[in-house]
N, C-alpha and C positions, 0 to 999 in steps of 0.2 A: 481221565480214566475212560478208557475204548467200555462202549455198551456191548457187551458179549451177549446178551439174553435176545437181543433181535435178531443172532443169524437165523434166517430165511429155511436155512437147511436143520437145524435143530429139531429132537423131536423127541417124546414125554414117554416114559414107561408108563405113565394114567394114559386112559381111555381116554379121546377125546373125538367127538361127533364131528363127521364133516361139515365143513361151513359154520363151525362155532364161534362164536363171536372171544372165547378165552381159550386161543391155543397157548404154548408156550411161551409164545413170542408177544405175547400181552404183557400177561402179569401186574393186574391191577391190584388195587386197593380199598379194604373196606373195613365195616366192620358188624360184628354177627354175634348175636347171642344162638350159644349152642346146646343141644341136647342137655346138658347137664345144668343149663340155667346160666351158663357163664357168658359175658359177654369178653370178648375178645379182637385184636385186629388181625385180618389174614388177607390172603388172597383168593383168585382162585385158577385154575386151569380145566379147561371142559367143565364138565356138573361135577368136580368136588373142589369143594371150599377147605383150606387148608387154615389151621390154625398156628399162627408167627409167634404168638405167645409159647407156643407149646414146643415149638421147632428152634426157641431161642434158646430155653430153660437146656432141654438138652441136647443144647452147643452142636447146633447146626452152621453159627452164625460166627463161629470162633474165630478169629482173629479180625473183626471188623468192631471197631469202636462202636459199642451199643451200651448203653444203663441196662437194668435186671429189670427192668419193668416196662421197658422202651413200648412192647407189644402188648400189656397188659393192663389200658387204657379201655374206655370207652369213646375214643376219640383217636382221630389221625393226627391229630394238631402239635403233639411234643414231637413226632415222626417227622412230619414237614419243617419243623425248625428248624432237625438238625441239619438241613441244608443239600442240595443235589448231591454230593459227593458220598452222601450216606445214601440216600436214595438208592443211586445209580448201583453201590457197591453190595448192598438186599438185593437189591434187584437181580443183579449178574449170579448172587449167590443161589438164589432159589431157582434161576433159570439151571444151574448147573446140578442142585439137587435133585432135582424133576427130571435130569435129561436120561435118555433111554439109555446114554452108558455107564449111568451112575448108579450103583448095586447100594449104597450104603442104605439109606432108607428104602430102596426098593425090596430090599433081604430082611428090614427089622421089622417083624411083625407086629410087635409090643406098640413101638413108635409107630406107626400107622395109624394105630386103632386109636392113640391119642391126637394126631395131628389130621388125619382125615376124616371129612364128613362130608355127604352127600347133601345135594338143597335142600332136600324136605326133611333136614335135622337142624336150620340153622333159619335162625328169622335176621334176616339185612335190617341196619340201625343208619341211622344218619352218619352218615363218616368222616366229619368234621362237624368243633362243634360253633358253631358260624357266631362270629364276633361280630361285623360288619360286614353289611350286602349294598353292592351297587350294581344298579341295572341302568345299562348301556342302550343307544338305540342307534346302532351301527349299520343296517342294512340300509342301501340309499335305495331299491327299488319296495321295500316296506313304508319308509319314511314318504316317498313320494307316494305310495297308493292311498294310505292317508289323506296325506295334504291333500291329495284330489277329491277324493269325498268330503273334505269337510273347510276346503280354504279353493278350489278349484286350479285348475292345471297350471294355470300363472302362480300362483302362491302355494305347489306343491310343497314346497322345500323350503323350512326357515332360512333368515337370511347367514346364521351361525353354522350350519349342517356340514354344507362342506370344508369348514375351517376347520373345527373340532370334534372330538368323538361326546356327543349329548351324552347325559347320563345326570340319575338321582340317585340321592341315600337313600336307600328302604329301611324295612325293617327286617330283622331275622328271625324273630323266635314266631313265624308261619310257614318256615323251610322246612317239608316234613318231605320222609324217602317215600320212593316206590312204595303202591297196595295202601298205605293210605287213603282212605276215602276222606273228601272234603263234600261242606257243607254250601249251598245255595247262597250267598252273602245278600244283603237288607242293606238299604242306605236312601241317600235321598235321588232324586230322580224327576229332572223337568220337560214332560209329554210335550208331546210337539205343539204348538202353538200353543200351553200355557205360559200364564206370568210367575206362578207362583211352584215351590218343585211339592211334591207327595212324597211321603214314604210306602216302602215297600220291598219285595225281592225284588234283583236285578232281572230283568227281564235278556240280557243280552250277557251271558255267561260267556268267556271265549277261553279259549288256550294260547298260549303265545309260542310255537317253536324256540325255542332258543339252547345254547350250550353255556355251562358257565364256565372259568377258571379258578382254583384254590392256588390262594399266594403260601408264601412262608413268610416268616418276618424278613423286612426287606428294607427300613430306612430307618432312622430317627428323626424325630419333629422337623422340620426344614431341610431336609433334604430329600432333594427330587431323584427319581429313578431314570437313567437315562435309558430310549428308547431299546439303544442297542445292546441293553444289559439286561432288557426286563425278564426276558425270558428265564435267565437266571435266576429269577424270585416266584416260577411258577411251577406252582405243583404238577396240575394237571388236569382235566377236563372231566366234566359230567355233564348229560343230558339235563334238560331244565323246561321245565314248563311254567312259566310264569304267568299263573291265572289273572283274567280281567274280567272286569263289569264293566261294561262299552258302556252305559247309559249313567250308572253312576259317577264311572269318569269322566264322562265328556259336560256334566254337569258342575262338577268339581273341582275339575284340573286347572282353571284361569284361576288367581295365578302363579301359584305356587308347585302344581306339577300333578302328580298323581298320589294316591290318599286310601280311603277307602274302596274304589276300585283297583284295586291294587294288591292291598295288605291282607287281602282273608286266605289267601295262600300261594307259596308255589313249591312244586315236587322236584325232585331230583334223583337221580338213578343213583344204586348206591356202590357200585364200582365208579373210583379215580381210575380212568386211565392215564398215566403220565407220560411228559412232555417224550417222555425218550420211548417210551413207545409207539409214538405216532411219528417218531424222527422218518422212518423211511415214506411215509405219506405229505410229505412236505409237497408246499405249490405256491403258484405267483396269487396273488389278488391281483383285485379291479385296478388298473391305472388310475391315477388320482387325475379329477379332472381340473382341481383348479392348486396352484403352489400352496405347498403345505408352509409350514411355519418348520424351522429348523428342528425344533426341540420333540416336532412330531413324524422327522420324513426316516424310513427307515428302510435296506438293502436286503434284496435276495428273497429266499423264501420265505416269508414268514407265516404265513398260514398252511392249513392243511386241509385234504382231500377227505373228507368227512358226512359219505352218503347220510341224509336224513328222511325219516318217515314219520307219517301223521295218520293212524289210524283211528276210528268213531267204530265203539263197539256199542248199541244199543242193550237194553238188560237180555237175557236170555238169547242171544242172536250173535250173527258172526257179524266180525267184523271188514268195518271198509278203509281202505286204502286212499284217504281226501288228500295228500300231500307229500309231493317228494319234494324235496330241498337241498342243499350242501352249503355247510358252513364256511366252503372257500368263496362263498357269494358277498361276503360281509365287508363291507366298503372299509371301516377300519379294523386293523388287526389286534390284537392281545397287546405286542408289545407299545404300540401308538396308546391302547386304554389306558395302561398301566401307568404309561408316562407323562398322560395328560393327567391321570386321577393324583399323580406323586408330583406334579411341576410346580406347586405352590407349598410345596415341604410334607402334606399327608401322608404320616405312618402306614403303614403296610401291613397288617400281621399276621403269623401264621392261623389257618383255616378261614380267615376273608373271602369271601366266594364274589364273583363278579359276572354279573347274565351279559351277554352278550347284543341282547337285544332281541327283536323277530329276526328272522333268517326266512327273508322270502327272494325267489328267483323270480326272474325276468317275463317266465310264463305262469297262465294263470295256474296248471295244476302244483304250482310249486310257491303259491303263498305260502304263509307261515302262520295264517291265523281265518278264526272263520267269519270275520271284519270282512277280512279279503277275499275270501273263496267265494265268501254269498256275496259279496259287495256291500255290508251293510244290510242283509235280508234282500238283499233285491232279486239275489241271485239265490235261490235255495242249493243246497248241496244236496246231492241224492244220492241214498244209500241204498245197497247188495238188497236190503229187505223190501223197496219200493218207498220206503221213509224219505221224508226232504227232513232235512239241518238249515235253521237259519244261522242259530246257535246252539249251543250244549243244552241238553233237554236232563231234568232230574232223570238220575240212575243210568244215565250215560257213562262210557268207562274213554277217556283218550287214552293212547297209547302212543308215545314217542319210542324210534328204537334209531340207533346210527351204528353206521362199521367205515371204517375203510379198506379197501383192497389194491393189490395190486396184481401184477405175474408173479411173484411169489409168496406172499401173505395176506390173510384175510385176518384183522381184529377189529372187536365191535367193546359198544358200551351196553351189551342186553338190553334193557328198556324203561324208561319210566310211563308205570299205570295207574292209575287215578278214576276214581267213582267220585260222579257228582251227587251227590242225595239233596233230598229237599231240605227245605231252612230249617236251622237248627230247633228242638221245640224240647222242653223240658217234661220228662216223664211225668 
């Protein structure tokens, strides 16, 4: 099925603000309690949020194989099952109901006033409801700044790094959307030259740039994903900030991985933008520098062109611009994770979310974390207000936002924002 909703020249009887990150030619995925208390999945174009629930009932959707309730979930997760071909065929659909020469819902009044709403009528919900989380550590110029700070230049890079894509099981039920505020997390933690660790708050709070993937169901027990298929099992991408506690983890981690520097949260923007609408931002990755293993080497484009930003808003104050990035920096691709995570028979299933890892570039303002930006506090960051950042200070807000562009289209993922507050404390 040809993707119709991408041409470039397409364009929306709704308003839509230049340089919006949801023109037409997007048409993500979410999910939103509305005005009336309802929670619902839609999409959106420019600042109105559209309800699919409401736009199926009456048979906007008509002749494309759907259930009566397909949109009338609190979750994307029965949507992503049915498979790309339904995707793809919503998707062309509502590109064609939105288009400026299409009169039918532009002329129904009634239908309007049930299907459209404005942002500040709708609060964004997590939009999938995450079964299993795996966090990947794919960037090789992240992975090396690391190891240099803490194994030194010779021993930047484990000896596995560049055979495979690393990666742990986490947990999920601390994946909460955008505007959520999280709390200061408490663990143990061993000061420099003691024997023995203390407790306490994390003293070294960070953000992790990263993007994650949502799969659909994709294997049964024993059977592996092959690389050049994987894609085929991916829904589509969301911003990811995958919070750490540097000190608690770096006390923790030997040797089983990472733990409670880790689990006390990570956020996610709560538009999917899907794989077919970033199809025309496609681009090469890194050259692999040393022979991949067959079942990991894979052809042509596989990554995409995906501006990243890291902004530190202090409380009351504007905000600063610490990080630019692009996720076409990430040494291995989606479909390499996918098929290293599936090469041993691992199930796959619909709304699985998978981080990608930090997404740091080559120069310094384009780390992905503030590990790296400061060096570890060595290097303070300094902010618009005359503030230094070693790390995230309580009542700090980060802000991730990405788009891609090119000469003819500009779509983004809006952004995931986040408030740190002090440790948790009971009234």
């Amino acid at each position: 099925m040809v993707i119709t909703a991408n041409d470039p020249k397409r364009e929306s009887w709704l308003e839509i603000p230049k340089n919006s990150d949801f023109p037409i030619q997007n048409i993500p995925f979410g999910v939103f309690l509305t005005r009336d208390d309802i929670i619902t999945i839609g999409t959106r174009i420019g600042n109105y949020a559209i309800d699919l629930g409401a736009l199926h009932q009456l048979g906007y959707f008509e002749g494309i194989p759907l259930t009566d309730d397909i949109f009338l979930q609190d979750s994307l997760n029965d949507f992503i099952a049915d498979g790309r071909k339904t995707w793809r065929a919503v998707r062309n659909r509502i590109a064609d109901i939105f288009d400026i020469t299409n009169d039918a819902l532009k002329n129904n009044e009634e239908h309007r006033k049930v299907i459209l709403f404005t942002l500040d009528e709708i609060e964004m919900q997590l939009p999938v409801q995450v079964g299993d989380y795996t966090d990947f550590y794919s960037s090789k110029e992240h992975a090396e700044n690391v190891g240099i700070m803490f194994r030194g230049k010779e021993n930047a890079l484990m000896p596995n790094w560049l055979h495979m894509p690393v990666g742990y099981h986490g947990r999920s039920s601390s994946i909460i959307p955008s505007g959520i505020p999280i709390h200061r997390p408490q663990g143990q933690k061993l000061p420099p030259g003691a024997e023995k660790p203390t407790f306490g708050p994390s003293r070294k709070v960070d953000f992790e740039l990263e993007m994650a993937f949502i799969t659909t169901d994709a294997n049964q027990l024993g059977e592996p994903i092959p690389a050049k298929d994987a894609e085929e099992y991916i829904f589509g991408l969301v911003l990811f900030n995958d919070w750490s506690a540097r000190d608690i983890q770096r006390w923790e981690y030997v040797p089983l991985g990472p733990f409670l520097g880790k689990n006390f949260a990570s956020s996610v923007s709560p538009w999917i933008v899907t794989l077919d609408a970033l199809e025309p931002y496609r681009t090469e990755g890194p050259t692999p520098i040393t022979e991949q293993l067959p079942y990991l080497k894979t052809q042509g484009k596989k990554t995409f062109d995906i501006h990243l930003e890291v902004a530190l808003k202090p409380e009351k104050d504007e905000e600063t611009i610490i990080s630019n990035s692009n996720f076409k920096h990430l040494y291995w691709n989606m479909s390499q994770q996918l098929a290293h995570h599936t090469i041993n028979g691992c199930p796959i299933n619909s709304g699985d979310m998978m981080g990608s890892g930090t997404i740091s570039g080559k120069t310094p303002n384009s780390y992905g974390s503030m590990l790296e930006l400061s060096w570890n506090g060595s290097k303070p960051v300094r902010l618009k207000n005359g503030q230094d950042r070693k790390f995230i200070q309580d009542n700090d807000t980060v802000i991730m936002r990405g788009y891609c562009k090119n000469a003819d289209t500009r779509i983004g993922f809006g952004e995931v924002s986040t408030k740190l507050l002090p440790i948790f404390k009971k009234d």
